[in-house]
N, C-alpha and C positions, 0 to 999 in steps of 0.2 A: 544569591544576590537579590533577587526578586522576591526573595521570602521575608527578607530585611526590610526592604521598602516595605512590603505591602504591611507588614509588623507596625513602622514608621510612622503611614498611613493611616491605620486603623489607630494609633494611639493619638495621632491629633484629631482623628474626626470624634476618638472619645472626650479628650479635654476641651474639644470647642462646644461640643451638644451639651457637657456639665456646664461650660459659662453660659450656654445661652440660655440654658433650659431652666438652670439654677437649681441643679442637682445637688443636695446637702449630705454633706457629710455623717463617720458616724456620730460624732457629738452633737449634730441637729444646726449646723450652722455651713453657711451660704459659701462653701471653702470655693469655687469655681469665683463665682462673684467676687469675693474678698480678695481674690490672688489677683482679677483683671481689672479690677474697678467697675467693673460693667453696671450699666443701671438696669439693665434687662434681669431682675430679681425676679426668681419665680414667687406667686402670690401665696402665703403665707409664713415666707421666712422673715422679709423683712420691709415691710411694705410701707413702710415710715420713712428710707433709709434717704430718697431721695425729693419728698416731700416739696422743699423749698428751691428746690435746682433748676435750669432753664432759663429761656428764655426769659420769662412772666412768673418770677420767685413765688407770686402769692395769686393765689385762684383768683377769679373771679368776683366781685362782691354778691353774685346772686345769680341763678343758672340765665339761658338765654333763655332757652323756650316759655320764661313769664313775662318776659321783656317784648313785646312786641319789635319788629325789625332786627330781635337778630334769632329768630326762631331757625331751628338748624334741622328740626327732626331728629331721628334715630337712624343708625346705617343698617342695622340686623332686622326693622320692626315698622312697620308703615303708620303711624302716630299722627291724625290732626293735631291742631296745637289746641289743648284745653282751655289754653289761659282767659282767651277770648268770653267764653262760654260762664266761668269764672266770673270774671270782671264783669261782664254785663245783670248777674244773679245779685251783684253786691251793690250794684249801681242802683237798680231799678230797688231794692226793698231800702234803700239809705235814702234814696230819694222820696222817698213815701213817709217815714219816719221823719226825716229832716221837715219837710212840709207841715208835718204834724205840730214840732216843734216849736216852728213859728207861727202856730196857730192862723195856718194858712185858713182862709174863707169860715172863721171860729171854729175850724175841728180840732179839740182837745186830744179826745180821745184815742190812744193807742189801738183799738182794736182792730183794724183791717188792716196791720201789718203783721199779724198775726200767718194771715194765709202767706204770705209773701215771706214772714220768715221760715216759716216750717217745709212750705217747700222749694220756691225758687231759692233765697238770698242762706236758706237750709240745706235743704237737700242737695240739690243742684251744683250749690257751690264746693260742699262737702265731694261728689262724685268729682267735679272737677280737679279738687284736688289730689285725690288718690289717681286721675290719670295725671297728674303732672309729676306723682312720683313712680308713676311706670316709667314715664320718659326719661328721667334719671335730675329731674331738678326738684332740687332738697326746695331753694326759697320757695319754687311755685305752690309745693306741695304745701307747706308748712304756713303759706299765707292764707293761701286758699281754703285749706283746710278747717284750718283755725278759725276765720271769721265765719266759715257756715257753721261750726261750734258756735260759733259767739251768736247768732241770729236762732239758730234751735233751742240755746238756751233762754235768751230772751224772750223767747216766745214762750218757754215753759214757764217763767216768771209773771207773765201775764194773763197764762190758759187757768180758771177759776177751777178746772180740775186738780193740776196740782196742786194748788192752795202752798205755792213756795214761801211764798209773802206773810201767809194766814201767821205766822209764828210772830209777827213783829204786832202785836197789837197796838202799838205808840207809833204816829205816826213819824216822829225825829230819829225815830232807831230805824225806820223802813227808810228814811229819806237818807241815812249816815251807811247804809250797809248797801244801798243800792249806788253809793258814791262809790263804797270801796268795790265791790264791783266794775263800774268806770274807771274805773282808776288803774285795776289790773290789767285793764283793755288799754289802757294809755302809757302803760310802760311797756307792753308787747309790742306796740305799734312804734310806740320810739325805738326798740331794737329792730325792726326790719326798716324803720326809715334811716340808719344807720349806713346798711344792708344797701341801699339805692344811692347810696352818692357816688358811686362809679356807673354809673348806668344813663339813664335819661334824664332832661331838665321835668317832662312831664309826667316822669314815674316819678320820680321826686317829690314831686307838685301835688300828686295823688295822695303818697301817706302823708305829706306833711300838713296836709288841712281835714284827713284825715285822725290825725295824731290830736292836731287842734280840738274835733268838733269832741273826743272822749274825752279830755282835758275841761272843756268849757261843761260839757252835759253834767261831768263826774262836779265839778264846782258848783253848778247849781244845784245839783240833789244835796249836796253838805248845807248851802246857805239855806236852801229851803228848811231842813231840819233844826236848823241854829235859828229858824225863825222870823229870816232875812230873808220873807216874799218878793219884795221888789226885784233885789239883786240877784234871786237865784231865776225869776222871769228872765231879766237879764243876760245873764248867763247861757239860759235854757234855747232865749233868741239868739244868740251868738254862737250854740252847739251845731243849732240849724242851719243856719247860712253857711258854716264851715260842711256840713253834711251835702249840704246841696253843693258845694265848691268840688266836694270829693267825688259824688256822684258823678256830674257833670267830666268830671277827669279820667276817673274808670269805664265811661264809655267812651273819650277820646280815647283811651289807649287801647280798648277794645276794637273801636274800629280802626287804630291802627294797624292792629292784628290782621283785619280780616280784610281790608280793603286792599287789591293788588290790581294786576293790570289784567288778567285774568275774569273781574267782575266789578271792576269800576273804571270809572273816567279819570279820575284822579286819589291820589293818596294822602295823608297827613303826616306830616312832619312829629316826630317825636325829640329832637333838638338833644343831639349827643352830647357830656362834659364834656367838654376839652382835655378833660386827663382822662377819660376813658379810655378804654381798649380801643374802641371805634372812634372817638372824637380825635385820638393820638392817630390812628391810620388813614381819618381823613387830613389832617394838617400835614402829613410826610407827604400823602398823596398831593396835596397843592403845592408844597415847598416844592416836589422833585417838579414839577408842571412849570413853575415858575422861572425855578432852577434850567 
């Protein structure tokens, strides 16, 4: 009798460690899983299967830890939040460029953001990004990343060593190829401002003047080369002002990041959607208050 149970026993503690463990059968499929429904799927049977299920059917629009206010860290891994570090490298060399633009106090000339792209709004922001995908966030990584790409290379465009430019001996081809250029940067930036409509009013705020100032720059180097000086000036003052708008935004969210109660007197507000994740749990939060 006792031989029976314990038989009993050991045959359901083997059929539950298959559903839970998600032990595969011999045809290479998920038979414990399949027979319980279970979502608890071991990782590489079928790791699609439940995707869209839950609570919250569809992720996130973009990780938290780029998001300033709802940085979470990592549970396995002790991770400042890079984002900060980030955004402040993009802030400071956008803002320098932007000023340029608008022919702030007559300085034309591109060249002293040179140092500021290759290494802070370059390097810097470039390192920043590869730790935001240590932390396990794809947009941080992939924002961040990208624009220190985008500031390294503009820099190589400018550095008289490479001689990038040197191939466009007409000045209308250099002014049409340096749009299209812009322009690749303005449809990248429309796909991660996309990216932020679930998130903050002032992350929002950021690429969308952002998005603006590659839109207006990339219009002026076209108009320039079509030979429409006035209007691509125009244009060129209107990349700026959007640049300085962005600026000025990337370090409000920066120091949203960084300022807590730990090292300041007070904090800034980053203004949740309302259909957010958090704008949805503070309105439940006041309804039940109300309620």
């Amino acid at each position: 009798m006792a031989t029976t149970t314990n038989n009993h026993t050991n045959a359901a503690l083997e059929k539950e460690t298959s559903v839970t463990t998600g032990a595969a059968n011999p045809n290479g499929a998920n038979a414990g899983n399949a027979a319980a429904g279970a979502p608890g799927y071991g990782y590489g049977y079928n790791p699609l299967l439940h995707q869209h299920s839950g609570p919250e059917p569809r992720l996130p629009a973009f990780g938290g830890e780029f998001q300033p206010g709802l940085w979470k860290g990592t549970e396995h891994r002790k991770f400042a939040n890079p984002a900060p570090l980030g955004l402040c490298g993009f802030a400071l060399t956008t803002f320098v460029l932007s000023l340029i633009n608008l022919n702030t106090r007559d300085v034309t000339r591109p060249n002293i953001v040179l140092a500021l792209a290759f290494g802070y709004g370059g390097l810097v922001q470039l390192l920043a990004g590869m730790w935001e995908m240590a932390v396990g966030n794809t947009f941080g990584a992939t924002a961040l990343s990208s624009y220190g790409g985008f500031w390294i290379s503009y820099a190589i465009l400018l550095t008289p060593g490479f001689n990038a430019l040197d191939a466009y001996t007409d000045s209308a081809e250099e002014g049409s190829a340096l749009g299209f250029f812009l322009f690749g940067w303005f449809i990248f930036t429309t796909i991660l401002l996309l990216c932020t409509l679930r998130s903050t009013v002032m992350f929002f705020l950021l690429f969308f003047t952002l998005d603006l100032a590659f839109l207006m720059l990339a219009c002026a180097d076209l108009a320039k080369s079509n030979g429409n000086a006035s209007a691509g000036m125009s244009l060129q003052h209107a990349g700026g002002g959007f640049g300085i708008l962005a600026a000025f935004l990337a370090w409000y969210n920066a120091f949203a990041g960084i300022a807590d109660n730990t090292n300041s007197f007070f904090t800034i507000p980053v203004f949740h959607f309302p259909w957010s994740e958090k704008g949805r749990a503070a309105r439940g939060k006041t309804e039940r208050e109300v309620a």
